[in-house]
Biopython code that builds the backbone (N, CA, C, O; Angstrom):
import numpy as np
from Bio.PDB.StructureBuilder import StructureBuilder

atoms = [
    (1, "UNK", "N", (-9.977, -20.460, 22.202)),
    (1, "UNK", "CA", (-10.459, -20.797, 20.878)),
    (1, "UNK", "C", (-9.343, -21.529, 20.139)),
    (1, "UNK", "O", (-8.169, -21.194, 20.297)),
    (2, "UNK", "N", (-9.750, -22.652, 19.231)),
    (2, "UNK", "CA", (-9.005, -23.578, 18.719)),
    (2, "UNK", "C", (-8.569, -22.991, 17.638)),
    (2, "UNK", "O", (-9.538, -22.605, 16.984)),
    (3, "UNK", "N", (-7.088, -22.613, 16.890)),
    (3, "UNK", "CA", (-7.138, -21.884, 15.792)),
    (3, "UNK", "C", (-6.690, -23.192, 14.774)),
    (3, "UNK", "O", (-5.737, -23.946, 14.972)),
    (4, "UNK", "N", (-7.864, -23.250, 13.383)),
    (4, "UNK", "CA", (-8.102, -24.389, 13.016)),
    (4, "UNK", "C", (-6.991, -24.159, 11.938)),
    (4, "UNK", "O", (-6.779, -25.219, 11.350)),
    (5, "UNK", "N", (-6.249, -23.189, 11.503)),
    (5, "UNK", "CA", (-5.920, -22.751, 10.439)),
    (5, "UNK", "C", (-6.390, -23.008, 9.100)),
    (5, "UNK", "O", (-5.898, -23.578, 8.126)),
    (6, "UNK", "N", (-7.495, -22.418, 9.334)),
    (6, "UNK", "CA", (-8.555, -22.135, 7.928)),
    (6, "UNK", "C", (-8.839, -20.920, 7.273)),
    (6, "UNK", "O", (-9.819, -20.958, 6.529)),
    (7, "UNK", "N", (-8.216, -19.824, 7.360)),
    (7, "UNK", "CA", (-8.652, -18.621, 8.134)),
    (7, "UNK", "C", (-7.024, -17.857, 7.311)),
    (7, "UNK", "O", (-6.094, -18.070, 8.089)),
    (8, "UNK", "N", (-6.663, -17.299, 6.380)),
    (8, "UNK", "CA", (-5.317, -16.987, 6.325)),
    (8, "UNK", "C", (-5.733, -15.183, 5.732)),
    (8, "UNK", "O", (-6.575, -14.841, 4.901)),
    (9, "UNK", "N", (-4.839, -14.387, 6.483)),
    (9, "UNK", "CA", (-4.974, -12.646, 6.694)),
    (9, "UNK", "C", (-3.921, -12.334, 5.436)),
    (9, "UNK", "O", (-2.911, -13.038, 5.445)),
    (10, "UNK", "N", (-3.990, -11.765, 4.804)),
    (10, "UNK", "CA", (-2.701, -11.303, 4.113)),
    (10, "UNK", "C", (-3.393, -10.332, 2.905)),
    (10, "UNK", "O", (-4.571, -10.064, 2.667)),
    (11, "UNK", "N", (-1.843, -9.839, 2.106)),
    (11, "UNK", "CA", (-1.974, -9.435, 1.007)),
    (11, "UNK", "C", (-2.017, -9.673, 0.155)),
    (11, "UNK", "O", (-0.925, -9.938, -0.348)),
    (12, "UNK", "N", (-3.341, -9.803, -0.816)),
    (12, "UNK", "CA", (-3.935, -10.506, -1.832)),
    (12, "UNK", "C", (-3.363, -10.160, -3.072)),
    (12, "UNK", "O", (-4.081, -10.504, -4.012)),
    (13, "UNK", "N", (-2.472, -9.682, -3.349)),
    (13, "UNK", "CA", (-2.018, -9.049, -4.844)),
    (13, "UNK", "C", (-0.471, -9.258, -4.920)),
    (13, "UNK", "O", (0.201, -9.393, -5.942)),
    (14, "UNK", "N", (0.011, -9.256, -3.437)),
    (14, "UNK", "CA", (1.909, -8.348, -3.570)),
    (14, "UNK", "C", (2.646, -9.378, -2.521)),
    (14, "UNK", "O", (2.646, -9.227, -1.299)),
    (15, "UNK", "N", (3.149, -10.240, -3.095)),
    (15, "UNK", "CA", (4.279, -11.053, -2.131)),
    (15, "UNK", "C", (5.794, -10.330, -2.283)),
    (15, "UNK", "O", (6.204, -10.066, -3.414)),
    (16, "UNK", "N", (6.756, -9.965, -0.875)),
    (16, "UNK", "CA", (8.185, -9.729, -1.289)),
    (16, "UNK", "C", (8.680, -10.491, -0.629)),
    (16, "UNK", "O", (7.960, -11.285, -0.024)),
    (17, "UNK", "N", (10.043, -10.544, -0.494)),
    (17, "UNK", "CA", (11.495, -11.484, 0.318)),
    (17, "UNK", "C", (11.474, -10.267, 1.859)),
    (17, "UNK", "O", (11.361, -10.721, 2.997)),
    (18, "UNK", "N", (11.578, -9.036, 1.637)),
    (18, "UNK", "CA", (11.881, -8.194, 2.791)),
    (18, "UNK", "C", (11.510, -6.642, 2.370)),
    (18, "UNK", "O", (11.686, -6.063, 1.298)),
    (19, "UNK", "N", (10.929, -6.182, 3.613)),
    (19, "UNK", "CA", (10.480, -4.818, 3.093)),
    (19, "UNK", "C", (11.187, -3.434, 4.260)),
    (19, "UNK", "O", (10.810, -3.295, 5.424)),
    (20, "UNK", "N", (11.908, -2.836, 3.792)),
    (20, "UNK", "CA", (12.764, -2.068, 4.350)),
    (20, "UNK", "C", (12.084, -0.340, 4.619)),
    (20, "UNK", "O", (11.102, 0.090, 4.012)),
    (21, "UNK", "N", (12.938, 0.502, 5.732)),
    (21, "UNK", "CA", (12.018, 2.356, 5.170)),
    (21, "UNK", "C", (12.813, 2.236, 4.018)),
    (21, "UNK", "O", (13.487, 1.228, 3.805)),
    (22, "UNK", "N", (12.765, 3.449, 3.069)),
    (22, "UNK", "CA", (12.976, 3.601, 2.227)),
    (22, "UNK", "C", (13.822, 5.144, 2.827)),
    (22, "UNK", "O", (13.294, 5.927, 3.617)),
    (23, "UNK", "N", (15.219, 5.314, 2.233)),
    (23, "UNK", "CA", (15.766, 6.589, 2.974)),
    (23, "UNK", "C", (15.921, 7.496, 2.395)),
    (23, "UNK", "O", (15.442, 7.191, 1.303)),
    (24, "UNK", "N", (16.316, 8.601, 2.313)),
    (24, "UNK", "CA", (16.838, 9.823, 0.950)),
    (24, "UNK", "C", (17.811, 9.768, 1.379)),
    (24, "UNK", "O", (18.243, 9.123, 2.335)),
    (25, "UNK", "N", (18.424, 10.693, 0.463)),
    (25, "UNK", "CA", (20.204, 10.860, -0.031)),
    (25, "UNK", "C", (20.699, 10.862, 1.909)),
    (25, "UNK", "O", (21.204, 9.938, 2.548)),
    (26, "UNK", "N", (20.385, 11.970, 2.290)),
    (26, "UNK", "CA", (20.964, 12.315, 3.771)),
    (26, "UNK", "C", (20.538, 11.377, 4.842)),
    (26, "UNK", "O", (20.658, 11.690, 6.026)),
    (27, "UNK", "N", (20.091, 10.341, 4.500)),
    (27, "UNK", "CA", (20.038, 8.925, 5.416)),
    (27, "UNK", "C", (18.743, 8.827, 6.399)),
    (27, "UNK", "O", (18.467, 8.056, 7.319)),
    (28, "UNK", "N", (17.974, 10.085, 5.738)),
    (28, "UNK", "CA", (17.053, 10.347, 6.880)),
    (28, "UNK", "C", (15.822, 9.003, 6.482)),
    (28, "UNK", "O", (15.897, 8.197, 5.554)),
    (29, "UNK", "N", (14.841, 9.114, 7.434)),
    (29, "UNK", "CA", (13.959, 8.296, 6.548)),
    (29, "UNK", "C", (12.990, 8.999, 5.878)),
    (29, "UNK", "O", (12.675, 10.123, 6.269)),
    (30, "UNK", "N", (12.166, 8.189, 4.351)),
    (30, "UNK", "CA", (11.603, 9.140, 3.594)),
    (30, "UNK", "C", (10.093, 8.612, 4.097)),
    (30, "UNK", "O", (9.818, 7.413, 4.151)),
    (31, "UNK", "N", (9.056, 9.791, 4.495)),
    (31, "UNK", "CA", (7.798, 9.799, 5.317)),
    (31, "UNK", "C", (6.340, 10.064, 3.780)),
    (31, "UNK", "O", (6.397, 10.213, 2.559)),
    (32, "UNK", "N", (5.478, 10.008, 4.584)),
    (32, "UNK", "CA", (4.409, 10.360, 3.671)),
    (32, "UNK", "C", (3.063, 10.845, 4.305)),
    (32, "UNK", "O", (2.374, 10.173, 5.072)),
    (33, "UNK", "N", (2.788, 12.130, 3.863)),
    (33, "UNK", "CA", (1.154, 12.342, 4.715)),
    (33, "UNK", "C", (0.391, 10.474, 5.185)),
    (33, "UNK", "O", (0.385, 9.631, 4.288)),
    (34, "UNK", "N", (-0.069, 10.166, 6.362)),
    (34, "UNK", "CA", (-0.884, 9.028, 6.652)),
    (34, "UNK", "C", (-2.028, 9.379, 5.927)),
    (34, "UNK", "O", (-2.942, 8.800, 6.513)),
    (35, "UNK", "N", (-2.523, 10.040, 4.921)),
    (35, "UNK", "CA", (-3.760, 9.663, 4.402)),
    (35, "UNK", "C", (-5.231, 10.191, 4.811)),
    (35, "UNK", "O", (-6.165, 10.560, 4.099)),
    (36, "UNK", "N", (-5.069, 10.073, 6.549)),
    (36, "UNK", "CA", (-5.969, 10.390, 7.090)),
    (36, "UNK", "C", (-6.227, 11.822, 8.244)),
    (36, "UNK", "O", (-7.180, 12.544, 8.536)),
    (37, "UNK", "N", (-4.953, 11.718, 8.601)),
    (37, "UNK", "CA", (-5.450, 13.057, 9.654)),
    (37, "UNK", "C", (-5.503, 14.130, 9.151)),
    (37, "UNK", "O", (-4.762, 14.435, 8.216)),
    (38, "UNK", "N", (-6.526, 15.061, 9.737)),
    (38, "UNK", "CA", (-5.943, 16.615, 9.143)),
    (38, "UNK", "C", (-6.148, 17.548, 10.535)),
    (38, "UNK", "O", (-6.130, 17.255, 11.730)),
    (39, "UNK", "N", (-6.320, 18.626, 9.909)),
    (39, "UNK", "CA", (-6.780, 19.714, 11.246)),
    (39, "UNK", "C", (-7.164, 20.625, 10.530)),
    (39, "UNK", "O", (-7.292, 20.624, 9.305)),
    (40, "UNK", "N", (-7.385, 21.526, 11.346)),
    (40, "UNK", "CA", (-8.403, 22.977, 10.306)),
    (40, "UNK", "C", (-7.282, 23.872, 10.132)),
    (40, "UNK", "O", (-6.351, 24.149, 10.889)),
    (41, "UNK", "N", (-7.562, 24.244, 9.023)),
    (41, "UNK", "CA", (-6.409, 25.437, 8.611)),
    (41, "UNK", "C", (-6.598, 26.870, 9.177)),
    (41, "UNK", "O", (-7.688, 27.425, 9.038)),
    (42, "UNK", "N", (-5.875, 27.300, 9.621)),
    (42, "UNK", "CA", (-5.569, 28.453, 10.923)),
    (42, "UNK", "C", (-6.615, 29.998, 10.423)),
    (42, "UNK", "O", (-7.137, 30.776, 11.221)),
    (43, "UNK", "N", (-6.692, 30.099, 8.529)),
    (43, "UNK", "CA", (-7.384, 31.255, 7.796)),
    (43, "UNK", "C", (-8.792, 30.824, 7.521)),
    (43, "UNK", "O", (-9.890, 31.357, 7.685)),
    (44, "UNK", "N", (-8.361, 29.609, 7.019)),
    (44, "UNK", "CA", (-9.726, 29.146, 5.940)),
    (44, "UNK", "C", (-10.926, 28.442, 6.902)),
    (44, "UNK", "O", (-12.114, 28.449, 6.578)),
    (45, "UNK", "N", (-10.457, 27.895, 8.014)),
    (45, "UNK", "CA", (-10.844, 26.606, 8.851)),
    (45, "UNK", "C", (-11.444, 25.516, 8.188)),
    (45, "UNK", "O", (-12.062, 24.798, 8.974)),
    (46, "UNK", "N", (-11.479, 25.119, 6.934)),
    (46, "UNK", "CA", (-11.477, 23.817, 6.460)),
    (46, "UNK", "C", (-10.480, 23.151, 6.968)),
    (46, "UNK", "O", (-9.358, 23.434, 7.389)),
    (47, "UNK", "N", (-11.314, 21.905, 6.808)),
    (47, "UNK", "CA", (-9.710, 20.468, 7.413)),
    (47, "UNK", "C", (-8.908, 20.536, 6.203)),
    (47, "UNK", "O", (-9.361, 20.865, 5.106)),
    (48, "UNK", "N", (-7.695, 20.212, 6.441)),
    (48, "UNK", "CA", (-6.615, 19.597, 5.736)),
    (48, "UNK", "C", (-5.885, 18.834, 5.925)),
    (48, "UNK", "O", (-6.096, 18.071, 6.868)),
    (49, "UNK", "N", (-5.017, 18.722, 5.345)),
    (49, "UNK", "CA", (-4.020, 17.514, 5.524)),
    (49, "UNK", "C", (-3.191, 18.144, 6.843)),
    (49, "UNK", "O", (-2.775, 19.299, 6.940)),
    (50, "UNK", "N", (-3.062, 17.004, 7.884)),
    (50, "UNK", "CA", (-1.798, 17.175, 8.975)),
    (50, "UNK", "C", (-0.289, 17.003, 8.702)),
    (50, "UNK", "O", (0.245, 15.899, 8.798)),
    (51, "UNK", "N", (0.301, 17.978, 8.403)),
    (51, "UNK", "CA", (1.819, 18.063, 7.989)),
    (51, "UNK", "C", (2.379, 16.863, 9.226)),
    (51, "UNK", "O", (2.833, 15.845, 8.704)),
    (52, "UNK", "N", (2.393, 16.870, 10.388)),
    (52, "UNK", "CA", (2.651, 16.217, 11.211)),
    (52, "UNK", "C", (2.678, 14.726, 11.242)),
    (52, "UNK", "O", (3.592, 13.994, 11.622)),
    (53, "UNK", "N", (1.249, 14.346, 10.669)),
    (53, "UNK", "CA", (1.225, 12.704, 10.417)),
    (53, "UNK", "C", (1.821, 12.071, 9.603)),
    (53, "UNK", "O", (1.273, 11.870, 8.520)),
    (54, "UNK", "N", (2.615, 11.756, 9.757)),
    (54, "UNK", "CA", (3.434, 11.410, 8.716)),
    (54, "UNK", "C", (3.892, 10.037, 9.197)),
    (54, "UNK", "O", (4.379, 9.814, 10.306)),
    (55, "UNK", "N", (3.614, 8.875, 7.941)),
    (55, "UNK", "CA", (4.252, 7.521, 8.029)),
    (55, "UNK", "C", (5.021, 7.110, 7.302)),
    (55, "UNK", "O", (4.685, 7.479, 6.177)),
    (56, "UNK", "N", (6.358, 6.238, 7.247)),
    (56, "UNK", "CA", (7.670, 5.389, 6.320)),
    (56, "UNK", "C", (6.882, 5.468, 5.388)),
    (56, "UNK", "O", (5.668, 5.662, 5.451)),
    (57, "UNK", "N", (7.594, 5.307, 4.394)),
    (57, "UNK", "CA", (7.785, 4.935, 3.135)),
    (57, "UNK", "C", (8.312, 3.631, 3.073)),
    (57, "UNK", "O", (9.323, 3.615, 3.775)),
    (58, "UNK", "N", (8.105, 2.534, 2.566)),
    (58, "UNK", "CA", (8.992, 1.501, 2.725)),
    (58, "UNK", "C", (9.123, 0.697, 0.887)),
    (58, "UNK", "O", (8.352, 0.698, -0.073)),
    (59, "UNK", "N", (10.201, 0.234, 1.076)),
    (59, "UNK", "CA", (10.561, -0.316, -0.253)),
    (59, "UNK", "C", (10.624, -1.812, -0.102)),
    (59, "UNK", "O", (11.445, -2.216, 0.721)),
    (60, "UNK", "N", (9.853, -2.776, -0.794)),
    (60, "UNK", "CA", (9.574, -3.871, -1.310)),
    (60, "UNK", "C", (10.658, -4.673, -1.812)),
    (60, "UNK", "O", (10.669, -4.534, -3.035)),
    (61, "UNK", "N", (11.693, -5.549, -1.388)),
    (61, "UNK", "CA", (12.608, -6.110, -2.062)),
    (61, "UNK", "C", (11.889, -7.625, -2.642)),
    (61, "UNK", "O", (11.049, -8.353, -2.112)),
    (62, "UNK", "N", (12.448, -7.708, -3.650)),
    (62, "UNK", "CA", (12.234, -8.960, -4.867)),
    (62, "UNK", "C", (10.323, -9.368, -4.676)),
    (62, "UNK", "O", (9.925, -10.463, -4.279)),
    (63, "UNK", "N", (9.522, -8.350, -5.015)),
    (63, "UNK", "CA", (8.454, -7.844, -5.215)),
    (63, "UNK", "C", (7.923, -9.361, -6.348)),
    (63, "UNK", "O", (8.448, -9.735, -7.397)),
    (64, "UNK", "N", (6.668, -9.962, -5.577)),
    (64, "UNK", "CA", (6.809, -10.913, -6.914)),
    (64, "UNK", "C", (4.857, -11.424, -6.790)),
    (64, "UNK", "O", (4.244, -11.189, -5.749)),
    (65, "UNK", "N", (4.324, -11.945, -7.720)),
    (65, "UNK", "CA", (2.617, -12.329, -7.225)),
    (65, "UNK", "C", (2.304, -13.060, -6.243)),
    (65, "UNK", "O", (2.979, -14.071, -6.049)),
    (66, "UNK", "N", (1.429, -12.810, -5.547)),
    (66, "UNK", "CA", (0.766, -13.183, -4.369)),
    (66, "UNK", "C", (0.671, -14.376, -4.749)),
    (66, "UNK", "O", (0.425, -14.603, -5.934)),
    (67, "UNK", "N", (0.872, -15.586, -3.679)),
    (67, "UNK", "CA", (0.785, -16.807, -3.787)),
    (67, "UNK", "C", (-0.834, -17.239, -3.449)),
    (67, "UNK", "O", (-1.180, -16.871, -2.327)),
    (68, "UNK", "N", (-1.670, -17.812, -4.073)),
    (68, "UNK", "CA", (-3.188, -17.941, -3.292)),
    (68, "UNK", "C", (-2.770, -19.417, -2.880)),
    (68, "UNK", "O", (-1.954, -20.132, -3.461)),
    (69, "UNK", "N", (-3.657, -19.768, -1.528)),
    (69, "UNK", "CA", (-3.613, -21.120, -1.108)),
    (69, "UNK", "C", (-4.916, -21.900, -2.118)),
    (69, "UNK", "O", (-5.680, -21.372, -2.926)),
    (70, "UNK", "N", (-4.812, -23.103, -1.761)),
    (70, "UNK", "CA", (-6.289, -24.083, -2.584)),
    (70, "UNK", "C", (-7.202, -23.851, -1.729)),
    (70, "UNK", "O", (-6.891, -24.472, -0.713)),
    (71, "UNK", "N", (-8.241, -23.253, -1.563)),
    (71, "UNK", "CA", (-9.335, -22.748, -1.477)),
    (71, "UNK", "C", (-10.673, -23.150, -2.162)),
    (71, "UNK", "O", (-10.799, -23.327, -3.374)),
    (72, "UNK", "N", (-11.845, -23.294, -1.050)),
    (72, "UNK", "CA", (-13.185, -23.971, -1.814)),
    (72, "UNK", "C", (-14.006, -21.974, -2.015)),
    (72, "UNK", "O", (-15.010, -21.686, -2.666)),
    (73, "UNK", "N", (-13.131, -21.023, -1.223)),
    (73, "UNK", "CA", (-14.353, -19.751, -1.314)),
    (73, "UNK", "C", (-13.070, -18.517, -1.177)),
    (73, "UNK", "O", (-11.922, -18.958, -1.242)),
    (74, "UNK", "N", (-13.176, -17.589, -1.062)),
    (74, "UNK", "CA", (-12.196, -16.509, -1.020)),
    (74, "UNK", "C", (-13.279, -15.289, -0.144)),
    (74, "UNK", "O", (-14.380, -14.990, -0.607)),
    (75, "UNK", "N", (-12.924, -14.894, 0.708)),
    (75, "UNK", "CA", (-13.537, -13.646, 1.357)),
    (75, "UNK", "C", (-13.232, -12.392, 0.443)),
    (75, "UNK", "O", (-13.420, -12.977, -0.623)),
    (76, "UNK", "N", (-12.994, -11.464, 0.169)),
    (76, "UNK", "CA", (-12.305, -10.423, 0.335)),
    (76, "UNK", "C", (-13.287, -9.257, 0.203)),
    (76, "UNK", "O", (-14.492, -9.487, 0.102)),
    (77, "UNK", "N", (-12.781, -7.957, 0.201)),
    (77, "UNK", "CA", (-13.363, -6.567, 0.326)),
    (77, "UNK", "C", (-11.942, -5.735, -0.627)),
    (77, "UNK", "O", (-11.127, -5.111, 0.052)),
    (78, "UNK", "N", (-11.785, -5.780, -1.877)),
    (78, "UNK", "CA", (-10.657, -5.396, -2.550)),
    (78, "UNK", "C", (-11.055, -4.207, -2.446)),
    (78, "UNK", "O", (-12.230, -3.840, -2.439)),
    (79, "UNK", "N", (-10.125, -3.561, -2.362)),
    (79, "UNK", "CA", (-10.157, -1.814, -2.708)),
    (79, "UNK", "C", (-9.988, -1.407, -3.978)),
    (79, "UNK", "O", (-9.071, -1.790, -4.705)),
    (80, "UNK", "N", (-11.098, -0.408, -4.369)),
    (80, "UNK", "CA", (-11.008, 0.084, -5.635)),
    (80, "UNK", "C", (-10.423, 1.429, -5.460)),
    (80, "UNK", "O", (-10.940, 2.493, -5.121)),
    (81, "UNK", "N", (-9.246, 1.119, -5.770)),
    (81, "UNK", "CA", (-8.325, 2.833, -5.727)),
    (81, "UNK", "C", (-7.866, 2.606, -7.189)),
    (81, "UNK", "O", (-7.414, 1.569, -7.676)),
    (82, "UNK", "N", (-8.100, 3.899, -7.830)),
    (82, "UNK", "CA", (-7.818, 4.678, -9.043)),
    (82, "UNK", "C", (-6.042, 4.323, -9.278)),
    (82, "UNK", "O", (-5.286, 3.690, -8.541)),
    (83, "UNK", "N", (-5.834, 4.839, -10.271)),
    (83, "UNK", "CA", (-4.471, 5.073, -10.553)),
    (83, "UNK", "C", (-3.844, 6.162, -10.428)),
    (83, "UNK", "O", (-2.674, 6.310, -10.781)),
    (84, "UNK", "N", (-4.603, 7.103, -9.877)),
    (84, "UNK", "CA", (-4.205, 8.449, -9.649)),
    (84, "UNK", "C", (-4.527, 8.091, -8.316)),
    (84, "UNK", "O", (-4.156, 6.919, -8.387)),
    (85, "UNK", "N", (-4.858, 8.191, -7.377)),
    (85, "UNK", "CA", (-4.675, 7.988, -6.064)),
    (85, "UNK", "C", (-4.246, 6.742, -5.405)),
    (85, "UNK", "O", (-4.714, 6.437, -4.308)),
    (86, "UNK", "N", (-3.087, 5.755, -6.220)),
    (86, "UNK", "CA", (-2.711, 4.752, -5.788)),
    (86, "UNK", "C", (-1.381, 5.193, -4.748)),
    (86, "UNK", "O", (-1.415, 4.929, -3.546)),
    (87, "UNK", "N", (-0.478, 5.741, -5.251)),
    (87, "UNK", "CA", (0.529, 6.489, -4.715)),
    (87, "UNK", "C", (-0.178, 7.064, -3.307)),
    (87, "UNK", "O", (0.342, 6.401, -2.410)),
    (88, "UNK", "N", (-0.878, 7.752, -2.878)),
    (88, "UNK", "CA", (-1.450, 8.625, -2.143)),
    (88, "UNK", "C", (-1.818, 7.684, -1.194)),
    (88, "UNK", "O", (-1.815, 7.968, 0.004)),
    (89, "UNK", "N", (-2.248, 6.201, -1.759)),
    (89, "UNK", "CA", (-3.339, 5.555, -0.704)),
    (89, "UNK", "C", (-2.367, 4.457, -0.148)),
    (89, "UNK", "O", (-2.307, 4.158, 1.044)),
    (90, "UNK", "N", (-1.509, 3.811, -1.278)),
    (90, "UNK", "CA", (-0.129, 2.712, -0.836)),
    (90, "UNK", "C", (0.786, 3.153, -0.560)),
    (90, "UNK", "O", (1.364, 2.493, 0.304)),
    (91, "UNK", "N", (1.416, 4.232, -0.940)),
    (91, "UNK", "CA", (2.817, 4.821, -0.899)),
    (91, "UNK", "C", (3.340, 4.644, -2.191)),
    (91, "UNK", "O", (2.800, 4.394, -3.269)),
    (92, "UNK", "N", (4.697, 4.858, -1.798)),
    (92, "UNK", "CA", (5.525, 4.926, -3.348)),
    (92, "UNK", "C", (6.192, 3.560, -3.463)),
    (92, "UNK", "O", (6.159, 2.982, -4.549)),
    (93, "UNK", "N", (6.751, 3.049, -2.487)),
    (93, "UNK", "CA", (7.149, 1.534, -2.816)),
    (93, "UNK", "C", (6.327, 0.199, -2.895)),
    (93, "UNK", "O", (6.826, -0.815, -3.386)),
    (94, "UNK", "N", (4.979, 0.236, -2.367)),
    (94, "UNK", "CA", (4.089, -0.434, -2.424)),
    (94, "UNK", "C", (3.777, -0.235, -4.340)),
    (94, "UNK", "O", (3.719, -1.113, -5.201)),
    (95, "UNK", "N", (3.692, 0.630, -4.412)),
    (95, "UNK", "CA", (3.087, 0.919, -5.791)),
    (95, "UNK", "C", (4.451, 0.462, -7.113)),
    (95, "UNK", "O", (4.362, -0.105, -8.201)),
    (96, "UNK", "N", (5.577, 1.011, -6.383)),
    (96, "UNK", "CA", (6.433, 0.248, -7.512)),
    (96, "UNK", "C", (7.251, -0.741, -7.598)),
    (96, "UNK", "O", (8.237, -0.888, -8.321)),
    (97, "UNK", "N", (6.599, -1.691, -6.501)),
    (97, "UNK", "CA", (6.831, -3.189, -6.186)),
    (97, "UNK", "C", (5.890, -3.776, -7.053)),
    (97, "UNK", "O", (6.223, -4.872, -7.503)),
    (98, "UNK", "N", (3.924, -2.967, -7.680)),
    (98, "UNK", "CA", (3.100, -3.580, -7.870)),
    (98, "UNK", "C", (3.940, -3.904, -8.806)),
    (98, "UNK", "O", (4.150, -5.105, -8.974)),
    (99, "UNK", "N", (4.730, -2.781, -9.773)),
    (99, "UNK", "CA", (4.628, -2.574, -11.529)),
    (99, "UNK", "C", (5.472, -3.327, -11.456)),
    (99, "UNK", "O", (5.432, -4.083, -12.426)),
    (100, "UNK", "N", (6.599, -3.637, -10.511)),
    (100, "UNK", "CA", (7.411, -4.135, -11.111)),
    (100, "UNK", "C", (7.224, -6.144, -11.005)),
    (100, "UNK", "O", (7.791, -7.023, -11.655)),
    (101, "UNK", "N", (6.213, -6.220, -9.924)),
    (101, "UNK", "CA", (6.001, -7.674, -9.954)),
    (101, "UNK", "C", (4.616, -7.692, -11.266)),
    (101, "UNK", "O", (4.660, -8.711, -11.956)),
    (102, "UNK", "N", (3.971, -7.134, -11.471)),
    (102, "UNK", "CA", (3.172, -7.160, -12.523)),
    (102, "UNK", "C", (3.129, -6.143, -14.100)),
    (102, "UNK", "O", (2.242, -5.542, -14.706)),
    (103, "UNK", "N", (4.444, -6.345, -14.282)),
    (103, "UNK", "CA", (4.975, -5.628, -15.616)),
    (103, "UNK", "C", (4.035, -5.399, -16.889)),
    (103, "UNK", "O", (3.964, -4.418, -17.629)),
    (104, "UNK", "N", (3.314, -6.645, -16.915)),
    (104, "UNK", "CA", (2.288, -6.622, -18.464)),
    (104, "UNK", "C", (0.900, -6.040, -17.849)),
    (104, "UNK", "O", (0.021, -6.004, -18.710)),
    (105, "UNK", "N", (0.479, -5.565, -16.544)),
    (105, "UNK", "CA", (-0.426, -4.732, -16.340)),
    (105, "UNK", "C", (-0.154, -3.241, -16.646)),
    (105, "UNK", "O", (0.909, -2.630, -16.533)),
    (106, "UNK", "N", (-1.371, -2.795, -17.061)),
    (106, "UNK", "CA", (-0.976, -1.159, -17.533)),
    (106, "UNK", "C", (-1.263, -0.229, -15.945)),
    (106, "UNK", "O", (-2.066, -0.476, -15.045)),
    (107, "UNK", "N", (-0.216, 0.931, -16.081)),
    (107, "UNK", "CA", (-0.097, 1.540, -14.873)),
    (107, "UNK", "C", (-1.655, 2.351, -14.715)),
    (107, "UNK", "O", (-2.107, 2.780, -13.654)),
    (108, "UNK", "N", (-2.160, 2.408, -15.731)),
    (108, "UNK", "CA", (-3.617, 3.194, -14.999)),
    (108, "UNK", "C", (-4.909, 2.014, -15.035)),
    (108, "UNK", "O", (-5.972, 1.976, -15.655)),
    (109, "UNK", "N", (-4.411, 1.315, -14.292)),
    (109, "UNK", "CA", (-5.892, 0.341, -13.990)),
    (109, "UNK", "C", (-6.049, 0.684, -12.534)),
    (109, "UNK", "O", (-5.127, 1.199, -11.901)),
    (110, "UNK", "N", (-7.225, 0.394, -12.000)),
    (110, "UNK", "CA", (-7.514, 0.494, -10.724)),
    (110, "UNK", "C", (-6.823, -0.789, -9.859)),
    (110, "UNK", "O", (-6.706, -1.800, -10.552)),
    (111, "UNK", "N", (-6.412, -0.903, -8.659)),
    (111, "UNK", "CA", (-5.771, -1.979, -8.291)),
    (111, "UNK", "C", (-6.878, -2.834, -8.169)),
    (111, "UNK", "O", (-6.436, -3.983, -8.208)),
    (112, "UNK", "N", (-8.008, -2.842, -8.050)),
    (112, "UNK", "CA", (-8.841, -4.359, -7.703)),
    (112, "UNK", "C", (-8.787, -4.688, -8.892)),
    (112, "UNK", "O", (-9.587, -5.608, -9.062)),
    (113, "UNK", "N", (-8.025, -4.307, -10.247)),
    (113, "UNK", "CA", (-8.124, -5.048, -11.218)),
    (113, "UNK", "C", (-6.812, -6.170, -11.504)),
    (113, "UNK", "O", (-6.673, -7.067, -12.335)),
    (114, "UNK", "N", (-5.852, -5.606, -10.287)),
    (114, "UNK", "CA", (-4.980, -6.307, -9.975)),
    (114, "UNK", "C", (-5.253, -8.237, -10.071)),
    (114, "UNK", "O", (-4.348, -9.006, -9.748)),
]
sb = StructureBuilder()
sb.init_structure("model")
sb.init_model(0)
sb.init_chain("A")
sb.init_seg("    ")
for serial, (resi, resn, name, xyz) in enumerate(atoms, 1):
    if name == "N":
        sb.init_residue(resn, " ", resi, " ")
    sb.init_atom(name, np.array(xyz, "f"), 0.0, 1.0, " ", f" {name:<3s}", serial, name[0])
structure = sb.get_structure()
């Protein structure tokens, strides 16, 4: 298949220079529940969160607005995540790369208002 470059994948809101883990004091790297796995809890047997799954944290250097190309149409499927479950769903440096590349947005909007 001919790739026509018409067609561009990315992140529609958040351009950076370089995105690093993010570490704590003791150099370790800093992790975060993935969001999605759980297992049943050993008393209750409801699912919960898997202590185990755990993914980086990563920090956003020189965090700045998404560049759009010239475009006749735009695809997308934006996610409507809250401001209370933005942290939970991006992480912590995703989220304070948004504020800090989009300063005059208020921190409790939903990001598709991004």
């Amino acid at each position: 298949m001919k790739d026509l470059r018409n067609i561009r994948q990315g992140d529609a809101v958040l351009d950076w220079f370089t995105c690093t883990p993010r570490l704590a004091a003791d150099s370790t790297s800093v992790t975060r529940w993935d969001g999605r796995t759980t297992r049943h809890h050993p008393v209750t047997g409801e699912e919960v969160p898997d202590p185990d799954a755990r993914i980086p944290v990563y920090d956003f250097a020189e965090p700045t607005h998404a560049t759009w190309p010239e475009a006749v149409f735009i695809v997308g499927n934006p996610p409507i995540i809250g401001d209370k479950r933005l942290h939970k769903a991006l992480g912590d440096g995703y989220v304070d790369a948004l504020h800090v590349s989009y300063r005059k947005m208020p921190r409790n909007v939903k990001l598709v208002m991004c």
